[in-house]
C-alpha positions as CSV (number, residue, x, y, z in Angstrom):
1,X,-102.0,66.1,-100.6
2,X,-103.2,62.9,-101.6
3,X,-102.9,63.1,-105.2
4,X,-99.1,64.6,-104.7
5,X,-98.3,60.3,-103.7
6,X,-99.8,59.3,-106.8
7,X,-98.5,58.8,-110.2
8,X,-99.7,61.2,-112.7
9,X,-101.2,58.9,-115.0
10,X,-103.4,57.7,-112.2
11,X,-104.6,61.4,-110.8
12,X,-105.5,61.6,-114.7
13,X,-107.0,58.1,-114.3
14,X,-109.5,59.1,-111.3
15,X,-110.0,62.7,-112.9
16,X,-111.9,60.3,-115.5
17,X,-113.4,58.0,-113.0
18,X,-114.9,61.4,-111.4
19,X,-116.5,62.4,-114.7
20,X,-118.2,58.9,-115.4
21,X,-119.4,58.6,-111.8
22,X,-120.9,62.4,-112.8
23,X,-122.2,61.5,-116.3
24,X,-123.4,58.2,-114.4
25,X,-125.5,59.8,-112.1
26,X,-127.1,62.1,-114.6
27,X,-127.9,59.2,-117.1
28,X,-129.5,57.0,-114.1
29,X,-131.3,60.5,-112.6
30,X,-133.2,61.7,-115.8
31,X,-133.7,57.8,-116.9
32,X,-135.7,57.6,-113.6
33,X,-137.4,60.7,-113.7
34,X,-138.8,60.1,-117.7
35,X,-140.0,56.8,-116.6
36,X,-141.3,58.3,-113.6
37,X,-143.7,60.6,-115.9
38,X,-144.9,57.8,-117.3
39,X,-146.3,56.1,-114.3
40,X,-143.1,53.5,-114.4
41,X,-143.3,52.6,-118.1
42,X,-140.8,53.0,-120.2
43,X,-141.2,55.1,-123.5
44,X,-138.5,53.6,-126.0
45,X,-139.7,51.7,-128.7
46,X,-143.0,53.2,-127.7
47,X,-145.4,53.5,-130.1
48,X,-148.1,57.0,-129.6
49,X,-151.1,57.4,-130.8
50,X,-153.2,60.9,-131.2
51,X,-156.8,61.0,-129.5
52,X,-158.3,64.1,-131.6
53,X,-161.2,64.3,-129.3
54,X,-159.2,64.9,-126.5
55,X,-156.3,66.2,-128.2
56,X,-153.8,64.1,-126.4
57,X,-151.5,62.1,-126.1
58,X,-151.5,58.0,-125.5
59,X,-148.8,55.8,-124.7
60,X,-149.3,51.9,-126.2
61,X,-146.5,49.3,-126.0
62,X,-143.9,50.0,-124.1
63,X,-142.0,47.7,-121.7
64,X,-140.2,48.7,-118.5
65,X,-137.2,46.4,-118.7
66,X,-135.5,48.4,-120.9
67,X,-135.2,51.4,-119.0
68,X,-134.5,49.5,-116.0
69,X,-130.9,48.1,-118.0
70,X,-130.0,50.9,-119.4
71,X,-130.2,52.4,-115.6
72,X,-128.8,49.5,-114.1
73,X,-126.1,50.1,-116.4
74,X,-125.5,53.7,-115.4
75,X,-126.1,53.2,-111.6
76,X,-123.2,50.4,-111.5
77,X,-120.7,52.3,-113.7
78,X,-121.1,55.1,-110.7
79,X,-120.6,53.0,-107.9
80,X,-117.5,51.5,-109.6
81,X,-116.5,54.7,-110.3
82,X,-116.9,55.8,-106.7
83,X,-115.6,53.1,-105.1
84,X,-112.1,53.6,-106.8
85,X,-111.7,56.8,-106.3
86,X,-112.2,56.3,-102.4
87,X,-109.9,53.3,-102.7
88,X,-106.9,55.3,-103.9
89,X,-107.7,58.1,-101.6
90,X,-107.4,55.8,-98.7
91,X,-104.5,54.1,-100.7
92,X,-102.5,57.5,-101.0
93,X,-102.8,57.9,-97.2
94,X,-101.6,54.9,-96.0
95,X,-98.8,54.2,-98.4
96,X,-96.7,57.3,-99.5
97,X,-95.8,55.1,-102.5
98,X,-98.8,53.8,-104.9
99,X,-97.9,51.4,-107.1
100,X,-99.7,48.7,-109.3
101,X,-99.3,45.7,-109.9
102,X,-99.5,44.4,-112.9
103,X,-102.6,42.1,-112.5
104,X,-104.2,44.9,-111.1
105,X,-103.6,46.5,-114.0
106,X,-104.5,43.5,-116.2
107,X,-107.8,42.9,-114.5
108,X,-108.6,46.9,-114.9
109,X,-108.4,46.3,-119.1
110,X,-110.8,43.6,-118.8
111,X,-113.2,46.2,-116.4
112,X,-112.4,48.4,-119.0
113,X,-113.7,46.4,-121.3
114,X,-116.8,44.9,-120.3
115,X,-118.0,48.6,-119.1
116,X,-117.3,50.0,-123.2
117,X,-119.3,46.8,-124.1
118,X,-122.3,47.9,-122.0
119,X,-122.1,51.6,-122.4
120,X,-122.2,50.8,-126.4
121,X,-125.1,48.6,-126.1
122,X,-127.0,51.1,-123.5
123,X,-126.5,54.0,-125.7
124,X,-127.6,52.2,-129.1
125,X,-130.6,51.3,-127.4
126,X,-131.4,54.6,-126.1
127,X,-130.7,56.2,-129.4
128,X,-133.0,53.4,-131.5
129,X,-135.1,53.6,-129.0
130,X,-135.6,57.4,-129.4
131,X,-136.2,57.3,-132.6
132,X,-138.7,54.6,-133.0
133,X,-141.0,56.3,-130.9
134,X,-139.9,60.2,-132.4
135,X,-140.9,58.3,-135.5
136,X,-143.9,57.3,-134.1
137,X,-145.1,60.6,-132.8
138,X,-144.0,62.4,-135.9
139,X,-146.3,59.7,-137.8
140,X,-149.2,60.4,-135.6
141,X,-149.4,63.5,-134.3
142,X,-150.7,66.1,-136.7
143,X,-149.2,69.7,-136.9
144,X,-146.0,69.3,-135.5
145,X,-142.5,68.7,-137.1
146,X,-140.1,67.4,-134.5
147,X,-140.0,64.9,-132.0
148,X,-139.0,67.5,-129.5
149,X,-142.8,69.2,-130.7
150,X,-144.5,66.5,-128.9
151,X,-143.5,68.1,-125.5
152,X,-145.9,70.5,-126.1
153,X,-149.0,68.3,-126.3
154,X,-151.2,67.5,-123.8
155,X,-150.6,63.4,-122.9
156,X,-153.3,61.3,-121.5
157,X,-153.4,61.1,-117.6
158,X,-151.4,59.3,-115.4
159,X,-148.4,60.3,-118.3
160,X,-146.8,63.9,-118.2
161,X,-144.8,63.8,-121.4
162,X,-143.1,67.8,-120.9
163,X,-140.5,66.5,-120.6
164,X,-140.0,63.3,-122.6
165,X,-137.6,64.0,-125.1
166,X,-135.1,66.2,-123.3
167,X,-134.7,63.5,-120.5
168,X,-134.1,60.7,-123.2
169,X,-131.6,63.0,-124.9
170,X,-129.4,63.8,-122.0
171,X,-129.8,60.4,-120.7
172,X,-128.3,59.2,-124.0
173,X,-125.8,61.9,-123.9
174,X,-124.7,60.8,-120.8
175,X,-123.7,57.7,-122.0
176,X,-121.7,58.5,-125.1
177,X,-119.9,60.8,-123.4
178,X,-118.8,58.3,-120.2
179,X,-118.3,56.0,-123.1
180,X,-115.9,58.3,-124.4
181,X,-114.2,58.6,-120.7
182,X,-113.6,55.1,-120.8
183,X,-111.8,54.6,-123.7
184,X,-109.5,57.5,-122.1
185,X,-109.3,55.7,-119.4
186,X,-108.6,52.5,-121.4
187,X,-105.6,53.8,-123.1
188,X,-104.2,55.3,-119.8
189,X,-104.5,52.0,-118.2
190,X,-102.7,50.2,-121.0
191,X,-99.7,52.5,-120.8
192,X,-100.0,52.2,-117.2
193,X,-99.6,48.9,-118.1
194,X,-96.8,48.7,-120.7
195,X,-94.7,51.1,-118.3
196,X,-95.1,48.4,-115.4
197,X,-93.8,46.0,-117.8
198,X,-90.9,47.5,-119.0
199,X,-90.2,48.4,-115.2
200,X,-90.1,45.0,-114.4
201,X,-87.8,44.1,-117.5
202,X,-85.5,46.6,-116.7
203,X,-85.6,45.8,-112.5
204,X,-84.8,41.3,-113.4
205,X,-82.4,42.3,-115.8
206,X,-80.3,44.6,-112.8
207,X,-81.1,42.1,-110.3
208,X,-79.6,39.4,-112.8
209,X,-76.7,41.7,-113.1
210,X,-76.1,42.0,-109.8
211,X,-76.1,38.5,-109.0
212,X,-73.9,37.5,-111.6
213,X,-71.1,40.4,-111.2
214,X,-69.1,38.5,-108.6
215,X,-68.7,35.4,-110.3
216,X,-67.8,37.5,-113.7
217,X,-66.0,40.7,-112.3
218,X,-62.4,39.5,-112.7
219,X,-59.4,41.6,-110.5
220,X,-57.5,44.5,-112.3
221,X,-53.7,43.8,-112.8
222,X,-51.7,45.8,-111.5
């Protein structure tokens, strides 16, 4: 019922905030659970070296602020997400007619923007990340010919590294692909916008017409 009270370009709008909180969650959830493996450290830009007596794994110079950001990142895109969505729920309850203003709308292309900014940074350090330390166990690691290999090989306790690769992966796929939400939901907002404005032309120039019409409209002969 709700969405029936909103304007289609914003049902398309939260549709899209749906899919980032979704791709949010999943980027924050196996961001959490690779670090997690890894007694709390955090594996990009990682470098691994091979003990061949113990045929293992072992994890050297990693830092945990990294992976903190790029979750960060993903937790607060989701809550923003969220939150909007429940806003213009509650908004389509209480007022049969949604509208926007247009410094709502202005202040949404700025959101809009800083999130893309983030969400570009996150996933180029995920994906340089990645491959610094695939480079690294490629380099090291005897007998094995992808990154994804490595999953395969026993790590060095407290580290369980089963898993390593695929979380990284679909944490960085995650991202690009709320990244790409948001630049769909960056053009919807600016035609959300541009529509507002040319409502607003068209509604002062009527208004001036109307107040103007009785000093103008002169009587018909007969």
């Amino acid at each position: 019922m709700f969405m029936m009270a909103l304007p289609w370009l914003l049902v398309l709008e939260l549709v899209l905030y749906a899919g980032c909180f979704i791709c949010g969650v999943i980027a924050a959830a196996w961001m959490t659970q690779t670090q997690g493996h890894f007694d709390g450290q955090c594996i990009l830009y990682g470098s691994v070296l091979y003990n061949v007596s113990g045929e293992s794994l072992i994890l050297e110079g990693s830092s945990s602020s990294i992976c903190y950001f790029v979750s960060a990142i993903a937790v607060c895109m989701a809550i923003y997400c969220f939150s909007l969505i429940l806003y213009w729920i509650y908004a389509s309850c209480v007022d049969e007619n949604v509208r926007r203003g247009t410094g709502s709308l202005n202040t949404s292309i700025g959101v809009c923007g800083l999130l893309l900014f983030f969400l570009l940074v996150s996933g180029c350090i995920l994906k340089i990340g990645r491959d610094s330390l695939c480079s690294s166990v490629l380099h090291n690691v005897p007998s094995i010919s992808s990154c994804e290999d490595g999953e395969n090989i026993t790590w060095a306790s407290p580290y369980n590294g089963n898993q390593f690769y695929k979380g990284l992966n679909n944490t960085e796929r995650s991202l690009w692909v709320s990244f790409f939400f948001w630049v769909l939901i960056t053009a919807v907002v600016i035609i959300q916008r541009r529509q507002s404005s040319r409502l607003k032309v068209w509604g002062n120039d009527e208004w001036s017409r109307a107040e103007t019409e009785p000093f103008l409209h002169r009587p018909s002969r007969a």
